[in-house]
C-alpha positions as CSV (number, residue, x, y, z in Angstrom):
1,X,-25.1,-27.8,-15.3
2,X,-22.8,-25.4,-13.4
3,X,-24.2,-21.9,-13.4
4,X,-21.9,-19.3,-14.9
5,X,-19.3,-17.3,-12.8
6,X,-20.7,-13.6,-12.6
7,X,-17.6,-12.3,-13.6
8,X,-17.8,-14.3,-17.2
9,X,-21.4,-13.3,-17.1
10,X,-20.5,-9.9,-17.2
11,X,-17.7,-10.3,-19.4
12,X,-19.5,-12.2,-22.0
13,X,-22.1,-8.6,-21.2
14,X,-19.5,-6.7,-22.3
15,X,-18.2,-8.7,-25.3
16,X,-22.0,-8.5,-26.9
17,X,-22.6,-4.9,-26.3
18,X,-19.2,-3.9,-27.8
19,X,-20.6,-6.5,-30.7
20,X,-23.8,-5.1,-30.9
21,X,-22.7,-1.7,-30.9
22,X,-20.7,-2.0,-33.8
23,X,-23.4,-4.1,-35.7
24,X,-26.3,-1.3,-34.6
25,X,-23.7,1.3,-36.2
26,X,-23.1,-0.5,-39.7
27,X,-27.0,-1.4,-40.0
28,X,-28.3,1.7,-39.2
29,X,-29.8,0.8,-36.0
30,X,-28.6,3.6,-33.4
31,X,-32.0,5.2,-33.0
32,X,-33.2,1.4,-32.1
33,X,-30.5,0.9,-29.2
34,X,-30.4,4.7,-28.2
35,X,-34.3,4.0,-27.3
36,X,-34.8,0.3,-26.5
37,X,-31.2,-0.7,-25.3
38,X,-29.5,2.0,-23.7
39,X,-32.4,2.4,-21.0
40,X,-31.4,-0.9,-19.6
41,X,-28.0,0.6,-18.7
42,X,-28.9,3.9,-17.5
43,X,-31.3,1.7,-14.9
44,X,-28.7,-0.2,-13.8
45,X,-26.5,3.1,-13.0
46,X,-29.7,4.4,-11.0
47,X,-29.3,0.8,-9.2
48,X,-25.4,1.6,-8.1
49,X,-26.9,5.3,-7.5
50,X,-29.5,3.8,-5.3
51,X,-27.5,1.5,-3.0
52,X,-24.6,4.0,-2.8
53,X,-25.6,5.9,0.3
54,X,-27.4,3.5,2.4
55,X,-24.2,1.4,1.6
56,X,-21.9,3.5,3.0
57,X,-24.4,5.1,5.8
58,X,-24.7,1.9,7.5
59,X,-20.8,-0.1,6.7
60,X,-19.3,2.7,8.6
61,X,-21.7,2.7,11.6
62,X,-21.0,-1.3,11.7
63,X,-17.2,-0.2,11.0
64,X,-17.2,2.2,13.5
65,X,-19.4,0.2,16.4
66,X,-17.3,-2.7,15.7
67,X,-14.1,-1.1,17.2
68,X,-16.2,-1.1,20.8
69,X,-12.7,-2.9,22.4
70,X,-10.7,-0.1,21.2
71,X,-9.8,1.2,24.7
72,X,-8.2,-2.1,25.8
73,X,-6.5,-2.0,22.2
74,X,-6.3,1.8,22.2
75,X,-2.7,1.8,21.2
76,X,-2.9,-1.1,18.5
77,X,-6.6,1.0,17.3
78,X,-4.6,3.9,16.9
79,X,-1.7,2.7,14.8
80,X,-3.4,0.9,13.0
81,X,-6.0,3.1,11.7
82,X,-3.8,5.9,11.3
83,X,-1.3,3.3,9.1
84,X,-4.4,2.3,7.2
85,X,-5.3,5.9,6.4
86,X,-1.8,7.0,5.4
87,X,-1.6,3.9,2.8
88,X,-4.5,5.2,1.7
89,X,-4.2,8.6,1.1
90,X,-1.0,7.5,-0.1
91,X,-2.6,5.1,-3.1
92,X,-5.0,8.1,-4.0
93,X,-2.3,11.2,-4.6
94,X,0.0,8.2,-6.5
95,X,-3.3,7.9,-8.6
96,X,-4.1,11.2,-9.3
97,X,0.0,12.0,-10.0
98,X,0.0,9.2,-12.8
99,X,-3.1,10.0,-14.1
100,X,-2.5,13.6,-14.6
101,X,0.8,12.8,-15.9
102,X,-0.3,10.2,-18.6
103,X,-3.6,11.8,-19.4
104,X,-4.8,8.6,-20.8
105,X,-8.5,10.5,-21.4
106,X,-6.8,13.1,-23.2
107,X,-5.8,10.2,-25.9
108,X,-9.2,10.6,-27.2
109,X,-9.1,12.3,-30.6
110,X,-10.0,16.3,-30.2
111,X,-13.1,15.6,-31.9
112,X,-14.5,12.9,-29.6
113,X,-13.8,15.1,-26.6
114,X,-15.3,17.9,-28.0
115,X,-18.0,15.6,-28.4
116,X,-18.0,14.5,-25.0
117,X,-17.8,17.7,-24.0
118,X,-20.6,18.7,-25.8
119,X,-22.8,16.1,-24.3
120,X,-22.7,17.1,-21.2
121,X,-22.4,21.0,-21.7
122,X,-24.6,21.6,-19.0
123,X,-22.9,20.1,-16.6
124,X,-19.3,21.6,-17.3
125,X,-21.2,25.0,-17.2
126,X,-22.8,24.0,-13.7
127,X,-18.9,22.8,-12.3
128,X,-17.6,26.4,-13.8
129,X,-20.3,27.9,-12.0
130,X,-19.8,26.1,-8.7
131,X,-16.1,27.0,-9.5
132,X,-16.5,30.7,-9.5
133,X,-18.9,30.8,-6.4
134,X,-16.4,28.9,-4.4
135,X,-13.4,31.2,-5.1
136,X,-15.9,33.6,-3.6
137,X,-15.8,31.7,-0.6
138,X,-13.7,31.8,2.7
139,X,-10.8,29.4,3.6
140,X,-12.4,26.8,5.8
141,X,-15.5,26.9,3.7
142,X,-14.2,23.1,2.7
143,X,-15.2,22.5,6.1
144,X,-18.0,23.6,6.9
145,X,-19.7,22.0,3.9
146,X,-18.5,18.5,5.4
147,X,-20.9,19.2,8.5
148,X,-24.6,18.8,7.6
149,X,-26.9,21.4,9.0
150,X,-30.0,18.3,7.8
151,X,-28.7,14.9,7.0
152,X,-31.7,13.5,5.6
153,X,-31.2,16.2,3.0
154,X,-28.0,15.2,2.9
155,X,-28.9,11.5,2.2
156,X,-31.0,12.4,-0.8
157,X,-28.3,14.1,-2.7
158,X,-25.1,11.6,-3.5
159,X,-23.1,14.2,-4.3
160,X,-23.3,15.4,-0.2
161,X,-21.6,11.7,0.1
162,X,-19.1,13.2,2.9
163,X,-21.3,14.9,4.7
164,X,-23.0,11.5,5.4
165,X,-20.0,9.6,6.3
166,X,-19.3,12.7,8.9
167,X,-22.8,11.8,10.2
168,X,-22.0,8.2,10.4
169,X,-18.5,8.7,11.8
170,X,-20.1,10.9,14.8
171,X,-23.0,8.5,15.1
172,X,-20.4,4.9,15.7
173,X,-18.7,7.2,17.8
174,X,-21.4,8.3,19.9
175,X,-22.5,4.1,19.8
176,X,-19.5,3.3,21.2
177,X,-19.1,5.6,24.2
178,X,-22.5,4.5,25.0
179,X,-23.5,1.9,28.0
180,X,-23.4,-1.5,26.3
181,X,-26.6,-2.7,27.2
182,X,-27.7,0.0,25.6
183,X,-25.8,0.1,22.6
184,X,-26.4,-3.9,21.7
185,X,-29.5,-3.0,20.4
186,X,-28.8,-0.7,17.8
187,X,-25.1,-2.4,16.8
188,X,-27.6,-6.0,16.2
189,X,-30.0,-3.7,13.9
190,X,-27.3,-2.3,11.6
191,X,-25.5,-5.4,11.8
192,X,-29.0,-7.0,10.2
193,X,-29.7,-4.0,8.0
194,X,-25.9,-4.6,7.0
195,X,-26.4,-7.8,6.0
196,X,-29.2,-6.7,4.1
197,X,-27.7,-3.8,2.2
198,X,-25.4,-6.2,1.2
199,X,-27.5,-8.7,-0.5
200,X,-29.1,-6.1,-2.4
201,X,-25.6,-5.4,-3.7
202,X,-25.4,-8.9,-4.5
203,X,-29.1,-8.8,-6.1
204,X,-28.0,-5.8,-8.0
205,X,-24.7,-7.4,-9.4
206,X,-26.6,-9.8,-10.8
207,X,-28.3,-7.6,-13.0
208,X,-25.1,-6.2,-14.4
209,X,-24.5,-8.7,-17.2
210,X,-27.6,-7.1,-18.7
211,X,-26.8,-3.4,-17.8
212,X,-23.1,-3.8,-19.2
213,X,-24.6,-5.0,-22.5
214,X,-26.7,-2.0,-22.1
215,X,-24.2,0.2,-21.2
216,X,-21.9,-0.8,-24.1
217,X,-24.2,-1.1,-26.5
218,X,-25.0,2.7,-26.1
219,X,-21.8,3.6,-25.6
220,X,-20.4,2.3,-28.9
221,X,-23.3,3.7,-30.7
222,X,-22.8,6.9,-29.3
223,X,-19.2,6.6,-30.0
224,X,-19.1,5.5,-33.6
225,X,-22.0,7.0,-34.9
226,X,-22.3,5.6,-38.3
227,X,-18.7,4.9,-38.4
228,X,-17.7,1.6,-36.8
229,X,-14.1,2.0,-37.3
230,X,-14.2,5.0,-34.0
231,X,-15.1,2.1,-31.6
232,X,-11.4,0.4,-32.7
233,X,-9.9,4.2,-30.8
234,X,-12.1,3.7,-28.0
235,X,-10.5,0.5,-27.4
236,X,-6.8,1.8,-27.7
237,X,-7.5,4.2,-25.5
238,X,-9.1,1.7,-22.6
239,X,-5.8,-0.2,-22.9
240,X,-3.8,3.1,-22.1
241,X,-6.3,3.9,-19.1
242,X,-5.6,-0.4,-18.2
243,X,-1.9,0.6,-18.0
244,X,-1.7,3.2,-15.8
245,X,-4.3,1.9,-13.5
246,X,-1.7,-1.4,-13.5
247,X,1.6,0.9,-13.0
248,X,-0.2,2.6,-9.8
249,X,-1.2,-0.5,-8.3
250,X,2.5,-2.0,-9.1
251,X,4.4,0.9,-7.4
252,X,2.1,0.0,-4.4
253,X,2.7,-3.3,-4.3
254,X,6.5,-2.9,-5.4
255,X,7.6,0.5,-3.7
256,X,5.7,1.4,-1.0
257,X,4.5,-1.7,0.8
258,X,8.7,-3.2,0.2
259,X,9.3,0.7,2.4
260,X,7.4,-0.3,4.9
261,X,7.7,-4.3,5.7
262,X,11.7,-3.3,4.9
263,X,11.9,-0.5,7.1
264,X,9.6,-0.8,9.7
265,X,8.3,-4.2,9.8
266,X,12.2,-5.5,9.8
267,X,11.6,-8.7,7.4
268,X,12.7,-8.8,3.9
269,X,10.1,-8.4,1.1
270,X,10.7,-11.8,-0.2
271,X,9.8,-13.6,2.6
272,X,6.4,-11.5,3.2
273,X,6.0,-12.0,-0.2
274,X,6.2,-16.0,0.0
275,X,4.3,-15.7,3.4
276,X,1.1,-14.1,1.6
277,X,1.3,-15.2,-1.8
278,X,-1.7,-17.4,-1.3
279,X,-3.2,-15.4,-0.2
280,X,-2.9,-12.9,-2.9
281,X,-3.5,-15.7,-5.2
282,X,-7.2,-15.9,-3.9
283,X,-7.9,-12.9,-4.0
284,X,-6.7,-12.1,-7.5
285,X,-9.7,-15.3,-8.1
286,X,-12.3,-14.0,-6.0
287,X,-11.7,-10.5,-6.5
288,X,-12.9,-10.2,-2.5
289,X,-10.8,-9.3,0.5
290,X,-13.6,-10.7,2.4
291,X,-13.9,-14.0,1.0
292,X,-9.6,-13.9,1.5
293,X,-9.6,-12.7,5.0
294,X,-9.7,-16.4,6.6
295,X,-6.7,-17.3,4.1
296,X,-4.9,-13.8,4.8
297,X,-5.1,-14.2,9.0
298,X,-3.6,-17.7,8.8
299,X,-0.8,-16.9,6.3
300,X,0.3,-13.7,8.5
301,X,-0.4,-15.9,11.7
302,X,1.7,-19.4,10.3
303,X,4.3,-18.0,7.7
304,X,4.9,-14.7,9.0
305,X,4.8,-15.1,12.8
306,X,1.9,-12.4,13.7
307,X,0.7,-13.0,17.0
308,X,-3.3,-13.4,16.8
309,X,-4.2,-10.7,18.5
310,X,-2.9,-8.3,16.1
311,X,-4.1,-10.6,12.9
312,X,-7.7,-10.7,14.7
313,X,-8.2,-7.4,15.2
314,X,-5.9,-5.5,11.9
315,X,-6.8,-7.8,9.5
316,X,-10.8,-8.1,9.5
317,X,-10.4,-3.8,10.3
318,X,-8.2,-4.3,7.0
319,X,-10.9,-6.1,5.0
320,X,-13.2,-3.3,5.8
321,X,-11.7,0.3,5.4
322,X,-8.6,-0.4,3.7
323,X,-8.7,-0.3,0.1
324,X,-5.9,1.1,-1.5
325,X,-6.1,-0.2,-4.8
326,X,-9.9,0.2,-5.0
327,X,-8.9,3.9,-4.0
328,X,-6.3,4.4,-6.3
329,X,-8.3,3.2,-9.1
330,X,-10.9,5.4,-8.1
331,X,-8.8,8.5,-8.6
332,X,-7.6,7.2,-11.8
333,X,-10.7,6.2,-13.3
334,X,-11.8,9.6,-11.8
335,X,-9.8,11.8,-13.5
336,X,-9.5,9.7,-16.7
337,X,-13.5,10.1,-17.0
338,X,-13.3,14.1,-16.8
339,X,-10.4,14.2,-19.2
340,X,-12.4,12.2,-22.0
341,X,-15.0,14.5,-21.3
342,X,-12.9,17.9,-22.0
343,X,-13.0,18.9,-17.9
344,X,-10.4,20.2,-16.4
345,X,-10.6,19.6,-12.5
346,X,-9.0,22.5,-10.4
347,X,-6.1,21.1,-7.3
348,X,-9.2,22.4,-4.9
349,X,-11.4,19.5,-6.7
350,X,-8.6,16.8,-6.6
351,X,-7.9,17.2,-3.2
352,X,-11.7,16.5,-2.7
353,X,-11.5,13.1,-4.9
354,X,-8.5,12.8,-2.1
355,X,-10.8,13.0,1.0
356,X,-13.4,11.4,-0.6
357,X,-11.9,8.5,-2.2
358,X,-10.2,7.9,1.5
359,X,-13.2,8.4,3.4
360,X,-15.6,6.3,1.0
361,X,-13.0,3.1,0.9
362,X,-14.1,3.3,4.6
363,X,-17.6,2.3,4.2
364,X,-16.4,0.2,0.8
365,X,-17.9,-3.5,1.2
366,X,-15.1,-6.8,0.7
367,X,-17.3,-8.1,-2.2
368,X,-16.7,-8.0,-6.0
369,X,-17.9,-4.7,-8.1
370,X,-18.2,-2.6,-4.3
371,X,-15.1,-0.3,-6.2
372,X,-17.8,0.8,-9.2
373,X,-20.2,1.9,-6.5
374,X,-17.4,3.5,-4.3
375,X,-16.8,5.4,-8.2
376,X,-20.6,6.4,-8.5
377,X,-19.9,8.7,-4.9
378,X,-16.3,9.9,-5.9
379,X,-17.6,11.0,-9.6
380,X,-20.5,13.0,-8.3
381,X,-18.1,14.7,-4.9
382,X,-16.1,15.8,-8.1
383,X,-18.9,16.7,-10.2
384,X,-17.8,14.0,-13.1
385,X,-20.5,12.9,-14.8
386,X,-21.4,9.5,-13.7
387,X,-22.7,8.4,-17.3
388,X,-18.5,8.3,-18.1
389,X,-18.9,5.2,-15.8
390,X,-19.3,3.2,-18.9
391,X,-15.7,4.2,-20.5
392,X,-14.4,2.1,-17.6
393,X,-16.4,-0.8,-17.1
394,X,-15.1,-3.3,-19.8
395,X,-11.8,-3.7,-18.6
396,X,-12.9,-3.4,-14.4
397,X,-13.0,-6.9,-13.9
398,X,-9.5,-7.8,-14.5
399,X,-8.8,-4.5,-12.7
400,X,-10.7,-5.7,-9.9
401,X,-9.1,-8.7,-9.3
402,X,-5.7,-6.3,-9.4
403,X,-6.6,-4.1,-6.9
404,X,-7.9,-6.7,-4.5
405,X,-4.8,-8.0,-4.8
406,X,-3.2,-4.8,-3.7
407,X,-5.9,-4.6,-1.0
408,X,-4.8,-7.4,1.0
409,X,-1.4,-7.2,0.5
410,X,-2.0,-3.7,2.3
411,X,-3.7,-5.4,4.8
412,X,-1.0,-7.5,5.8
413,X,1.8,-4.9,5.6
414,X,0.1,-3.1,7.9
415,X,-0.7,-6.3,10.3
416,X,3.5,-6.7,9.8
417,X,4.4,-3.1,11.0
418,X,1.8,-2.9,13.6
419,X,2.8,-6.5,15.1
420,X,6.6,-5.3,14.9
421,X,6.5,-2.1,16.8
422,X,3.8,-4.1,19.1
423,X,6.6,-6.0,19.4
424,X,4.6,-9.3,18.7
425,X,6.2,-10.5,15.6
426,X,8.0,-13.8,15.7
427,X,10.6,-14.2,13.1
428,X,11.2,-17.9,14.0
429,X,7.7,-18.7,12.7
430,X,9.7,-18.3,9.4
431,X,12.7,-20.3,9.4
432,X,10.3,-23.0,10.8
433,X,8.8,-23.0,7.4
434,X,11.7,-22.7,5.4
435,X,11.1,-19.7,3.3
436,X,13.7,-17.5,5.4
């Protein structure tokens, strides 16, 4: 018998612990699932904590190293990481705009938040705390906690997160300006410890089935108390948080990317749009702009006349730090977290989920669920508690196959303007196709 997608797996997860919860509230077992149930989720968040930094440590020293021809592409490098850095940064103030516009945590009845708020009293007293000390604090102070005075302390508290990706930013850099005999070595080790990190991603997504349950289970118990009629609000107000994560990732896909392929990239939308509609296709199914890449580079290559040397060296760059709908959902699912829990987040702390939303899509691996673990370092950067994770797990698998969406379709806008002002785009390649 055919094993069981992973993403019905941890749907079918999520159903049961929404089911359970509700059934634990009505037969008076909460103190049951707050001690023999719950556990099994908060493990599972200690898993996403536990691969978090090593993840990103080691994808942006393999990001990094892998740009080693960048001085006979030096131009192209430039472009296109500055291009895939402004999209970016773009998708992650869009988020945070709509977000603090809608306040879809805010939809919470006053007495959940307070309840929320409550919960985690200590922690909103710590953030008001770090608040006032940093108002005590000079201008570039921002900047000079980036820079680590001791990374290995650094890479045992997740909530130094940029001050490790500084670290591995310096250290690809330094790897690439070295001889290359001399660099071969260590780009083959982190390429292997890569590989590695990666499986245990995979290893650790197959435990989420169980930890969703988990992490349901508790979370409707905690929510509903012993009254299972709450858990129907907790569901309206997921579907509110669903929409605005959708509208963000639509004005991407329908707004900004149409500005750019338009404007710069000289083509009309509906033809890139035809060109790479398999491609978005797959990766709305496989939720992976890795698993899409070899789809993505012929589709920009055969239907919208991208000479391979830009698709070979944009695209598989594209698949690995640019994420713009992983980012923007990030800063949503950010900021929707601290509103359910009664926090207010000052412009100073946004503009961190900014740099660090940016900087973490970076090291963000093309496989399913890498976006929740990208979450786990944004949340603590902010100081969110990372417990509100599970408000926004039941509906992140359809949201994931959105956003990867978005992700490649990024990917190959950029590919488009780059090839264009490289002047390497071939608009024939269209009209010999028929979809000009």
């Amino acid at each position: 018998m055919k094993k069981l997608a992973l993403h019905w797996q941890i749907l079918i997860g999520m159903a049961l612990g929404v089911a359970w919860g509700v059934f634990a509230s009505s037969n008076g077992l909460i103190e049951f699932t707050a001690d023999w149930i719950k556990p099994f989720g908060t493990i599972f968040i200690n898993l996403l904590k536990l691969i978090a930094v090593p993840l990103v440590f080691v994808s942006l020293i393999t990001g990094v190293a892998s740009l080693s021809d960048i001085s006979k592409l030096s131009r192209i490098g430039s472009k296109t990481i500055g291009l895939y850095l402004v999209t970016t940064v773009v998708a992650v103030v869009l988020g945070l705009t709509i977000v603090n516009v809608a306040e879809p945590g805010k939809a919470f009845s006053p007495e959940k938040r307070e309840e929320f708020k409550a919960q985690y009293a200590a922690t909103t007293t710590q953030r008001s705390t770090d608040a006032a000390a940093v108002e005590q604090q000079g201008p570039l102070q921002a900047l000079i906690d980036i820079v680590p005075a001791n990374i290995f302390t650094s890479m045992t508290d997740n909530s130094k997160m940029l001050q490790v990706i500084f670290f591995a930013l310096l250290f690809g850099i330094a790897l690439i300006l070295i001889p290359v005999e001399k660099s071969s070595p260590v780009n083959a080790f982190f390429d292997g410890v890569n590989l590695v990190i990666l499986k245990m991603v995979d290893i650790i997504m197959m435990a989420a089935p169980y930890g969703v349950f988990a992490l349901l289970a508790g979370l409707v118990v905690e929510f509903a108390g012993d009254d299972p009629s709450a858990a129907v609000e907790l569901l309206l107000v997921l579907g509110y948080y669903c929409i605005v994560v959708i509208i963000g990732l639509a004005i991407m896909m329908l707004v900004v990317y149409p500005i750019l392929v338009v404007t710069i990239g000289k083509t009309r939308y509906i033809d890139f749009f035809k060109g790479i509609f398999p491609a978005q296709m797959l990766a709305l199914s496989t939720s992976s702009s890795a698993a899409t890449l070899p789809v993505t580079m012929e589709r920009c290559e055969e239907r919208l006349g991208i000479n391979r040397e830009i698709t070979s060296f944009v695209l598989p760059l594209g698949a690995t730090i640019n994420m713009d709908g992983t980012s923007l959902y990030q800063a949503v699912a950010a900021v929707f977290i601290a509103q359910a829990y009664g926090m207010d987040l000052s412009l100073m702390t946004q503009v961190g989920i900014v740099m660090t939303a940016t900087l973490a899509s970076i090291g963000a691996a093309a496989v399913p669920g890498a976006g929740v673990v990208m979450l786990v370092i944004v949340l603590q950067q902010a100081g969110i508690p990372i417990e509100g994770i599970a408000l926004i797990l039941a509906p992140d698998r359809i949201l994931d196959m959105l956003r990867t969406t978005v992700n490649i379709t990024g990917d190959a806008t950029v590919a488009m303007v780059v090839a264009r002002t490289e002047g390497q785009l071939h608009p024939p390649v269209l009209e010999d196709v028929g979809i000009n």
